[in-house]
N, CA, C and O atoms as a printed pandas DataFrame, in Angstrom:
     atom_number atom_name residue_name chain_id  residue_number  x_coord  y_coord  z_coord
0              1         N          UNK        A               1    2.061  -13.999  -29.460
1              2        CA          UNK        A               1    0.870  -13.780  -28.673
2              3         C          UNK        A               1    0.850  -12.315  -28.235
3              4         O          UNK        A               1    1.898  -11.695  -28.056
4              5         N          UNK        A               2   -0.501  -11.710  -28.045
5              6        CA          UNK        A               2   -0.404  -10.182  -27.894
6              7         C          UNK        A               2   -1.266  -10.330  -26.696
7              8         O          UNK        A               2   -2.351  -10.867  -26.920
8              9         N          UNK        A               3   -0.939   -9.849  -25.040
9             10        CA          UNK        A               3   -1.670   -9.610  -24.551
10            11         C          UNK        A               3   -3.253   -8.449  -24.596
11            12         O          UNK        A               3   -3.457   -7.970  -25.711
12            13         N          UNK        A               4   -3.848   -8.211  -23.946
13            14        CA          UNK        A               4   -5.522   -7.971  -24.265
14            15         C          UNK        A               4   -5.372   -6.276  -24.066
15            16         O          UNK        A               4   -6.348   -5.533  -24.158
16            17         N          UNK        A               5   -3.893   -5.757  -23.758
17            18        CA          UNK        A               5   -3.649   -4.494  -23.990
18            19         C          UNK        A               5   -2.824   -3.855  -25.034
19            20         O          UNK        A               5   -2.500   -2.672  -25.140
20            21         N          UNK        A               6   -2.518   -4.977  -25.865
21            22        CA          UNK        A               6   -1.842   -4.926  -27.040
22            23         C          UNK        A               6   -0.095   -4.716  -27.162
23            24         O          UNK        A               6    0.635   -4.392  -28.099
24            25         N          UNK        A               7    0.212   -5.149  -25.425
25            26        CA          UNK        A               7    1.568   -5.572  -25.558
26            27         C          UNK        A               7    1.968   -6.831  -25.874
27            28         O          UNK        A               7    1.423   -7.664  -25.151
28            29         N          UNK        A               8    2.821   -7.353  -26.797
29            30        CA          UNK        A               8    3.462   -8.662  -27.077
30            31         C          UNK        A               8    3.718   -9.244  -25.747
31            32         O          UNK        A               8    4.034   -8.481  -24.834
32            33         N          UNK        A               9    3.609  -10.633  -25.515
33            34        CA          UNK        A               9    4.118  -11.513  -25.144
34            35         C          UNK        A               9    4.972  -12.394  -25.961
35            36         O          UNK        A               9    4.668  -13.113  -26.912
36            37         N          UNK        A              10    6.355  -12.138  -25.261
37            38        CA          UNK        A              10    7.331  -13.109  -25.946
38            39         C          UNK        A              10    8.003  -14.365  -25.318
39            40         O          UNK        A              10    7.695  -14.149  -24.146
40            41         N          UNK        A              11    8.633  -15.405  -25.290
41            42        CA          UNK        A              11    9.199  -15.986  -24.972
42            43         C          UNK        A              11   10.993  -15.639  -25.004
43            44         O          UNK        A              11   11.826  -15.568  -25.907
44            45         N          UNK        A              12   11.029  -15.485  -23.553
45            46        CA          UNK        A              12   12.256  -15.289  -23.505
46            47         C          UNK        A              12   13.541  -16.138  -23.218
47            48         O          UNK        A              12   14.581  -15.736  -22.697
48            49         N          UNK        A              13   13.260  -17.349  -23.650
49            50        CA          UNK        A              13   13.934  -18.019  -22.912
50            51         C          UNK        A              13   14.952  -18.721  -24.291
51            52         O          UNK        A              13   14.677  -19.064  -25.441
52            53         N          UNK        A              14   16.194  -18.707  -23.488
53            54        CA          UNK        A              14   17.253  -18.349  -24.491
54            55         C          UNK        A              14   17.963  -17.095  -24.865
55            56         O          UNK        A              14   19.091  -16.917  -25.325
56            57         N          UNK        A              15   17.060  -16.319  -24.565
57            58        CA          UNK        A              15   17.452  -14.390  -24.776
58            59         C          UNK        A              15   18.785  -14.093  -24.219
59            60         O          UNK        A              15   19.152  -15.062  -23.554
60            61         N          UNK        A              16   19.637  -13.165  -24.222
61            62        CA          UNK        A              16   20.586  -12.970  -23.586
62            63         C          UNK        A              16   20.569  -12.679  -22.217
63            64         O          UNK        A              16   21.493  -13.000  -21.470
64            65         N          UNK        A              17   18.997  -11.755  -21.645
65            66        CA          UNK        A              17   18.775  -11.656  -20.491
66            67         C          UNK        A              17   18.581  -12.892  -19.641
67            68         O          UNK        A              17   19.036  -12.896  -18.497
68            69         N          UNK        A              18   17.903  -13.997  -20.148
69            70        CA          UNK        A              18   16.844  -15.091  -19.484
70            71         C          UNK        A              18   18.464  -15.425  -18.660
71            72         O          UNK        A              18   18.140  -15.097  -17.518
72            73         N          UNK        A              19   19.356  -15.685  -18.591
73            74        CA          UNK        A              19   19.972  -16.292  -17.471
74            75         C          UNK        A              19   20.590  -15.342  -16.587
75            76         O          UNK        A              19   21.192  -15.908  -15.674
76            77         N          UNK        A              20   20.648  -13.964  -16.549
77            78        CA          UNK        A              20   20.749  -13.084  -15.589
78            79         C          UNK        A              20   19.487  -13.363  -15.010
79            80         O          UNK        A              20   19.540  -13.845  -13.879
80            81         N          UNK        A              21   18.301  -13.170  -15.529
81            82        CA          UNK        A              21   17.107  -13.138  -14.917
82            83         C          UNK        A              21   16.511  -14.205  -14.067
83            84         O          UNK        A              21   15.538  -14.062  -13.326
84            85         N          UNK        A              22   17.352  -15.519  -14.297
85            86        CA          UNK        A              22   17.247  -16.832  -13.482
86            87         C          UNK        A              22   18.036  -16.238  -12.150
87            88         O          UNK        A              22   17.466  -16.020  -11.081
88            89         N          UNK        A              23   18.935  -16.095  -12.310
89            90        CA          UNK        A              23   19.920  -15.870  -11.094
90            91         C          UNK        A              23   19.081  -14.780   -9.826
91            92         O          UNK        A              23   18.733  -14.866   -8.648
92            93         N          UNK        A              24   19.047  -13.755  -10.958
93            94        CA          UNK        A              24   18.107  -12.958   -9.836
94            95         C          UNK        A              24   17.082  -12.957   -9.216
95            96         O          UNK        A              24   16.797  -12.321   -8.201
96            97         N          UNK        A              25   16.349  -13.837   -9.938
97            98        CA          UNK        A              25   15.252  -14.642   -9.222
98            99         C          UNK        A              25   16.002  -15.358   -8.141
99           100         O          UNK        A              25   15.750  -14.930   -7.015
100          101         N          UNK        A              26   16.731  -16.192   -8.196
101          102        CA          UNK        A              26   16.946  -16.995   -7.156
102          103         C          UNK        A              26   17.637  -16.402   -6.043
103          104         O          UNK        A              26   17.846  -17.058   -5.023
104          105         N          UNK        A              27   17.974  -15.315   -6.155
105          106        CA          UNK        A              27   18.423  -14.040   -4.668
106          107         C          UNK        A              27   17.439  -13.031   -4.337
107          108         O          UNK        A              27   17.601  -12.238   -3.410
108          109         N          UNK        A              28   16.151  -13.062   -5.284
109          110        CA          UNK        A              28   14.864  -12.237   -4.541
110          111         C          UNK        A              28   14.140  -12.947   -4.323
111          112         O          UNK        A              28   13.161  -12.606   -3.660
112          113         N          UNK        A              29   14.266  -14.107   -4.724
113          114        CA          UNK        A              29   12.576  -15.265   -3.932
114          115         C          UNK        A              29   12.326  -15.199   -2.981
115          116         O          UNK        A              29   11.162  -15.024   -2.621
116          117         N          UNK        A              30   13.424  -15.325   -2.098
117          118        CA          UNK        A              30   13.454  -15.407   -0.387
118          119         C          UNK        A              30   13.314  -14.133    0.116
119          120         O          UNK        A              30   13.079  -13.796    1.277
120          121         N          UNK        A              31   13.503  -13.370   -0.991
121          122        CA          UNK        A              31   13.374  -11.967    0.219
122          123         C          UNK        A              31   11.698  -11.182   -0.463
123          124         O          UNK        A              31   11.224  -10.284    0.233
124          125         N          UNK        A              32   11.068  -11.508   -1.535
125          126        CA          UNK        A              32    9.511  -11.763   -1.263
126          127         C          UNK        A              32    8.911  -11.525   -0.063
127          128         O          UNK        A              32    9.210  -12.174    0.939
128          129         N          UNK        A              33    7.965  -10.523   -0.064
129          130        CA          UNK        A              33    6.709  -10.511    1.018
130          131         C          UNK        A              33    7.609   -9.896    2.225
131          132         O          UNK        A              33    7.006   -9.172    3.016
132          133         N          UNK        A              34    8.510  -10.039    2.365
133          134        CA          UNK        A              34    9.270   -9.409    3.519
134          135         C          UNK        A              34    9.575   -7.634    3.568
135          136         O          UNK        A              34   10.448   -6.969    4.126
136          137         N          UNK        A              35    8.293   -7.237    2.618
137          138        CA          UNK        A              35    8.560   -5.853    2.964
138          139         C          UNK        A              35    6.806   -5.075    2.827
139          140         O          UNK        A              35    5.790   -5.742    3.025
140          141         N          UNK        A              36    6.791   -3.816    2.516
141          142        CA          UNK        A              36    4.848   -3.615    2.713
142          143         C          UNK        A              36    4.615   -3.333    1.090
143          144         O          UNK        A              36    3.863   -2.511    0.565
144          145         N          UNK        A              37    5.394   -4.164    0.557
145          146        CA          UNK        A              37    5.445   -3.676   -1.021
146          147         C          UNK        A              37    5.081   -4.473   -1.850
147          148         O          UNK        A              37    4.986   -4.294   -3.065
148          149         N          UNK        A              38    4.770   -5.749   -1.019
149          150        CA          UNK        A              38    4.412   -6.997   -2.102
150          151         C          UNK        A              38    2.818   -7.700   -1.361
151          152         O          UNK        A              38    2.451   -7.675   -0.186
152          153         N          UNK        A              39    2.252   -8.186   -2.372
153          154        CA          UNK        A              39    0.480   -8.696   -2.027
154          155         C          UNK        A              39    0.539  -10.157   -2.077
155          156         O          UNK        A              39    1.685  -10.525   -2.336
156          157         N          UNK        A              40    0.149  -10.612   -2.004
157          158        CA          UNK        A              40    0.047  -12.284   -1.851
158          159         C          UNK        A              40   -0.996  -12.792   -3.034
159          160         O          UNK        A              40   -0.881  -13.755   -3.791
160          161         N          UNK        A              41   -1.815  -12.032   -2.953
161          162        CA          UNK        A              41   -2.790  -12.354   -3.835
162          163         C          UNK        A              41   -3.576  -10.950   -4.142
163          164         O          UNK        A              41   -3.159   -9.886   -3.685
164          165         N          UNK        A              42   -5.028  -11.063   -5.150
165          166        CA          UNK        A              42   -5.585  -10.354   -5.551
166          167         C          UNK        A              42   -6.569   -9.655   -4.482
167          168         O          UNK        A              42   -6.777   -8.442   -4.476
168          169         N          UNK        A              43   -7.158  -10.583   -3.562
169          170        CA          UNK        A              43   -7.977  -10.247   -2.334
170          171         C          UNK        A              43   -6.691   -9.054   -1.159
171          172         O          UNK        A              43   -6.982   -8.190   -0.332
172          173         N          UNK        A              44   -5.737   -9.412   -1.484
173          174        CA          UNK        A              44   -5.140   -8.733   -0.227
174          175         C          UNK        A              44   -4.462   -7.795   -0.752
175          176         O          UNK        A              44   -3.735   -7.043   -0.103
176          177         N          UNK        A              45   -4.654   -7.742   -2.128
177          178        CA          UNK        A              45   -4.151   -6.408   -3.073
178          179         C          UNK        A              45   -5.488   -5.413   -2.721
179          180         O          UNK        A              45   -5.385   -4.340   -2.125
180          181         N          UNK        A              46   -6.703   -5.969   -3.193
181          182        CA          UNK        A              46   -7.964   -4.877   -2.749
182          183         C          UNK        A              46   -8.124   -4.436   -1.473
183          184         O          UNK        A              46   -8.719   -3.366   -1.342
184          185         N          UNK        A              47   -7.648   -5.133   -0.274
185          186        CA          UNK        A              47   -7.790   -4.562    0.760
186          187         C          UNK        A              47   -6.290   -3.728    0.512
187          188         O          UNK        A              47   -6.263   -2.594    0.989
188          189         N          UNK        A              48   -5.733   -3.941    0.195
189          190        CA          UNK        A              48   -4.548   -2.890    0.849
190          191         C          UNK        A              48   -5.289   -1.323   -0.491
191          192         O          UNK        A              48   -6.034   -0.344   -0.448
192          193         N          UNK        A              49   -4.967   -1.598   -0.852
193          194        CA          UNK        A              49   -5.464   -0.373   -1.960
194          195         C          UNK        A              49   -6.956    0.441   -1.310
195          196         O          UNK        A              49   -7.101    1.653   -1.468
196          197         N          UNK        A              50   -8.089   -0.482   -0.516
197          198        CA          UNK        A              50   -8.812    0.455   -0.003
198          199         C          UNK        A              50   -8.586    1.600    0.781
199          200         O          UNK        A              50   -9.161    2.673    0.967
200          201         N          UNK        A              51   -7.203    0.837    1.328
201          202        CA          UNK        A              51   -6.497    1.973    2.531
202          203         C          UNK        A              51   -5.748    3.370    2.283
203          204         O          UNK        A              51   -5.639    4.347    3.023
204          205         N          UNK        A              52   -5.271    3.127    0.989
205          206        CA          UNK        A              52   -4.628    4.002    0.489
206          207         C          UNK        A              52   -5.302    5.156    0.075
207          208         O          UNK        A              52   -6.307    5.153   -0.636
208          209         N          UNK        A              53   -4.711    6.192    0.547
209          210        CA          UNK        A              53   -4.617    7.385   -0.275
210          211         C          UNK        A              53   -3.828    8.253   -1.014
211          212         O          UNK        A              53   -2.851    8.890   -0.620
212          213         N          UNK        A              54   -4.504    8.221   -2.499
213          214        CA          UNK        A              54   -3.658    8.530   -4.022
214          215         C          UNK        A              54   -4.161    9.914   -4.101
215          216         O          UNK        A              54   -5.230   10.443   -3.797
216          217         N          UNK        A              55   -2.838   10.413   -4.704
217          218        CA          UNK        A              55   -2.934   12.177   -5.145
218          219         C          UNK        A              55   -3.246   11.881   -6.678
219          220         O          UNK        A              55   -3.382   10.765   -7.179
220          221         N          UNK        A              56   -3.310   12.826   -7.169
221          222        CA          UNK        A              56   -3.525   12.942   -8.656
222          223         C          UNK        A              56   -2.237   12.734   -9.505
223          224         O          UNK        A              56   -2.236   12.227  -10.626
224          225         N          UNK        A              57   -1.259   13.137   -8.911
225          226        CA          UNK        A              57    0.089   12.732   -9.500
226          227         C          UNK        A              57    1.075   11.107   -8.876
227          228         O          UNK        A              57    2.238   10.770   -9.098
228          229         N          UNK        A              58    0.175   10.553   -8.211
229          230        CA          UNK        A              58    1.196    9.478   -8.014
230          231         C          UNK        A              58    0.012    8.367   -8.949
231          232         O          UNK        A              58   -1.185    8.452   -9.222
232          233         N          UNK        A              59    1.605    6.873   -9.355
233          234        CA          UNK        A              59    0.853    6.154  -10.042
234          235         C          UNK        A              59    0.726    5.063   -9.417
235          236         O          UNK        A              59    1.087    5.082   -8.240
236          237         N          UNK        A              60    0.121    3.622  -10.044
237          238        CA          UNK        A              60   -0.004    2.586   -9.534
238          239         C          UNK        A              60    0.698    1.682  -10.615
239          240         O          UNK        A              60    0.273    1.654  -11.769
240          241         N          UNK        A              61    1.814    0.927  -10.197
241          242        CA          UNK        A              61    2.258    0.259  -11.267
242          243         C          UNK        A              61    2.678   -1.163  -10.102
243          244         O          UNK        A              61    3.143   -1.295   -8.969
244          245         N          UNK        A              62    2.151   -2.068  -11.271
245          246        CA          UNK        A              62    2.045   -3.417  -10.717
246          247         C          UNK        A              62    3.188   -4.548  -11.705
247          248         O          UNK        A              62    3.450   -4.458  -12.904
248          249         N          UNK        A              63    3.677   -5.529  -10.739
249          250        CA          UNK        A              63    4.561   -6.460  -11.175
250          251         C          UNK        A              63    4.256   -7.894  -11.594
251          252         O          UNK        A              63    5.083   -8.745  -11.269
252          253         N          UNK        A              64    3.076   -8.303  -12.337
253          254        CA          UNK        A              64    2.598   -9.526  -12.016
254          255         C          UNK        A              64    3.318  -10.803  -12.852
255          256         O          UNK        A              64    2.959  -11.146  -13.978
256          257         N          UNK        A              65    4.326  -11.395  -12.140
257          258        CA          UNK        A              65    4.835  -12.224  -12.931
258          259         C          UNK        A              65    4.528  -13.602  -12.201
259          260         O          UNK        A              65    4.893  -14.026  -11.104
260          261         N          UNK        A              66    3.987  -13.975  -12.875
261          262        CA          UNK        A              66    3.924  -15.987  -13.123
262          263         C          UNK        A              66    4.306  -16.520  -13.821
263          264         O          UNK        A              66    4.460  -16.054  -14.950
264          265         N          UNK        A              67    4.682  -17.872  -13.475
265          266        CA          UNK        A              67    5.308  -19.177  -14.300
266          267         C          UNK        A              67    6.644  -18.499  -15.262
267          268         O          UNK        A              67    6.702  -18.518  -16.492
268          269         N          UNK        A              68    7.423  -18.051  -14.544
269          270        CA          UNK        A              68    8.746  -17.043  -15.025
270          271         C          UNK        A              68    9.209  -18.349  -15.930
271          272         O          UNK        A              68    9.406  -18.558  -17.127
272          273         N          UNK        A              69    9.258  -18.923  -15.011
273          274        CA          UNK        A              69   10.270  -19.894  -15.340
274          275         C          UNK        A              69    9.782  -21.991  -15.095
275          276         O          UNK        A              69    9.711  -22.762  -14.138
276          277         N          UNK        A              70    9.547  -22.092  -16.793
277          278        CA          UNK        A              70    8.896  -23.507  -16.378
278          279         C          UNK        A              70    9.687  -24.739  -15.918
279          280         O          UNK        A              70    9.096  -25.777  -15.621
């Protein structure tokens, strides 16, 4: 599957990473939202971003992971 920007989506599960990547999930879940760095949703991503002010040299890079793990 190719996402709609023409990066692959793969299935990783089985990979050599996928069970480091379980673990570490399960020691950052809880610490989620507990800092000014994470959004809850898409509505409270646009308000925070109205607030902001961006220079020409800084970027915006986003983490959106769902259903990591079924």
């Amino acid at each position: 599957m190719v996402h709609n920007d023409g990066v692959p989506i793969v299935l990783a599960v089985g990979s050599p990473c996928y069970r480091l990547v379980r673990e570490l999930a399960q020691i950052l879940t809880p610490l989620a939202g507990l800092n000014g760095y994470t959004v809850k949703n898409s509505v409270s991503f646009v308000e925070t971003v109205k607030e902001l002010q961006i220079s020409p040299w800084d970027h915006l890079v986003g983490f959106d992971v769902t259903n990591l793990f079924t």
